[in-house]
C-alpha positions as CSV (number, residue, x, y, z in Angstrom):
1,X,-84.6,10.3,9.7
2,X,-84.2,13.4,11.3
3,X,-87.4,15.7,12.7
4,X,-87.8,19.2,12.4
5,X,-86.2,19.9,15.9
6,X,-82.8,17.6,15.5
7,X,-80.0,18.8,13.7
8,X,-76.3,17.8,13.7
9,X,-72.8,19.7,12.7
10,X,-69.8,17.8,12.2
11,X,-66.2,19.3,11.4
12,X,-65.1,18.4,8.2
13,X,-61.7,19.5,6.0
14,X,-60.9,19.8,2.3
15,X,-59.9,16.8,1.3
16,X,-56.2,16.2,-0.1
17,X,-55.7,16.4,-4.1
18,X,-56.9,13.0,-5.4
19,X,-58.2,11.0,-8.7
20,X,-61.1,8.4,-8.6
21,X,-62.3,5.6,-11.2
22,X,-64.8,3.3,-11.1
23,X,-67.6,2.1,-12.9
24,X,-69.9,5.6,-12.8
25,X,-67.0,8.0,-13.6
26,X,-64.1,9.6,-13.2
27,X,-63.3,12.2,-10.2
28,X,-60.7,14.7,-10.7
29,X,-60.2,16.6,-7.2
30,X,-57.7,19.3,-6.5
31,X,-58.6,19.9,-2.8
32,X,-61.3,23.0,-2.5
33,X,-62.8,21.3,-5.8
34,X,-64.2,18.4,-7.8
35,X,-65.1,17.6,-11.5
36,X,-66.7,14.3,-12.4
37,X,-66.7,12.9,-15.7
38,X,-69.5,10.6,-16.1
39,X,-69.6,6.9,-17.0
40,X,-71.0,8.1,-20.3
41,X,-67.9,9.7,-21.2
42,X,-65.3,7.4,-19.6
43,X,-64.2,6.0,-23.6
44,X,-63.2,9.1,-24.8
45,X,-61.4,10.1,-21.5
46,X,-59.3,6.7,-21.8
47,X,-58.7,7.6,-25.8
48,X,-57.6,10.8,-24.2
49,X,-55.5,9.6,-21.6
50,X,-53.9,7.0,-24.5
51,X,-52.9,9.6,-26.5
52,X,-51.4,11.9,-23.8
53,X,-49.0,9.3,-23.4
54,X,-48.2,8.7,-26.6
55,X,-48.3,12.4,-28.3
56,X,-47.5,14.2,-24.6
57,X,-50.5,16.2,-24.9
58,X,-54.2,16.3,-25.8
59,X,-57.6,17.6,-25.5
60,X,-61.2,16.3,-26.2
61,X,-64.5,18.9,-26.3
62,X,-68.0,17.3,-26.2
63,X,-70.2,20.0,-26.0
64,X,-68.9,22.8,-23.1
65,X,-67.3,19.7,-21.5
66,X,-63.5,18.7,-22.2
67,X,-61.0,16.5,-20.7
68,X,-56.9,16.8,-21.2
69,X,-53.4,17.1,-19.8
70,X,-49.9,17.4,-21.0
71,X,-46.7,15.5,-19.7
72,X,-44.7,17.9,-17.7
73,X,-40.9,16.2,-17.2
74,X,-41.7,12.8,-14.6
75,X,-45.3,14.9,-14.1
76,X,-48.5,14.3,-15.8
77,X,-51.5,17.2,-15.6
78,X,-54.7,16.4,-16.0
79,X,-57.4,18.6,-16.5
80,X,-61.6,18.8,-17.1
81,X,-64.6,20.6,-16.4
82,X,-66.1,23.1,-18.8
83,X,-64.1,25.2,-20.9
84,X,-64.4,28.1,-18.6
85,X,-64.1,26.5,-15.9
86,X,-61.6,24.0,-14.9
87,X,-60.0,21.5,-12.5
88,X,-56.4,20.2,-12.7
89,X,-54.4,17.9,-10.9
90,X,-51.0,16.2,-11.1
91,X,-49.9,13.0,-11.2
92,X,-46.4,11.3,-11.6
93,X,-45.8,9.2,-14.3
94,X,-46.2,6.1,-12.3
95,X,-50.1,7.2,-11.1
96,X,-51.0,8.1,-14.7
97,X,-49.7,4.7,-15.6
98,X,-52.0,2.9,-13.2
99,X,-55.2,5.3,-13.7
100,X,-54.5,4.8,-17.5
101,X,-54.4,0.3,-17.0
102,X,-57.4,0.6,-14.7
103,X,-60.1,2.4,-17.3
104,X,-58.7,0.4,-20.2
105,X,-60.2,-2.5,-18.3
């Protein structure tokens, strides 16, 4: 534990663009920011995902949250946050695929 006369400063960088999934939640990242969809929620974001691959596009509100995305050509976008403020990220078909396998598990 630190005292009141130790401090420390690291450099540190935006991190690249990425998706996480585990067992607390989703994290949707497009470098400068982050959005995490709780475990809670993680049901309706598969159902969501499920039917952007079947219909090519959806959306889901609870409350001021929502989740989505569309299929753009070999590209799928992703987006979530609240509904004034939102993160997006793409993914080719191939990553959706494998985030889509992993949270129907």
């Amino acid at each position: 534990m630190l005292d009141a006369t130790t401090s420390l400063t690291v450099q540190a960088r935006v991190p690249n663009p990425y998706v996480h999934v585990d067992n607390r939640g989703l994290i949707l990242c497009n470098g400068p920011r982050c959005v995490c969809v709780p475990a809670s929620q993680l049901r309706t974001c598969a159902e969501t995902f499920e039917i952007i691959a079947t219909e090519k596009r959806a959306t889901r509100v609870q409350g001021p949250h929502l989740v989505g995305g569309y299929i753009d050509g070999g590209y799928v976008v992703l987006y979530a946050g609240t509904v004034d403020d939102l993160v997006s990220v793409s993914l080719n078909s191939g990553e959706f695929d494998a985030l889509r396998a992993a949270m129907a598990r």
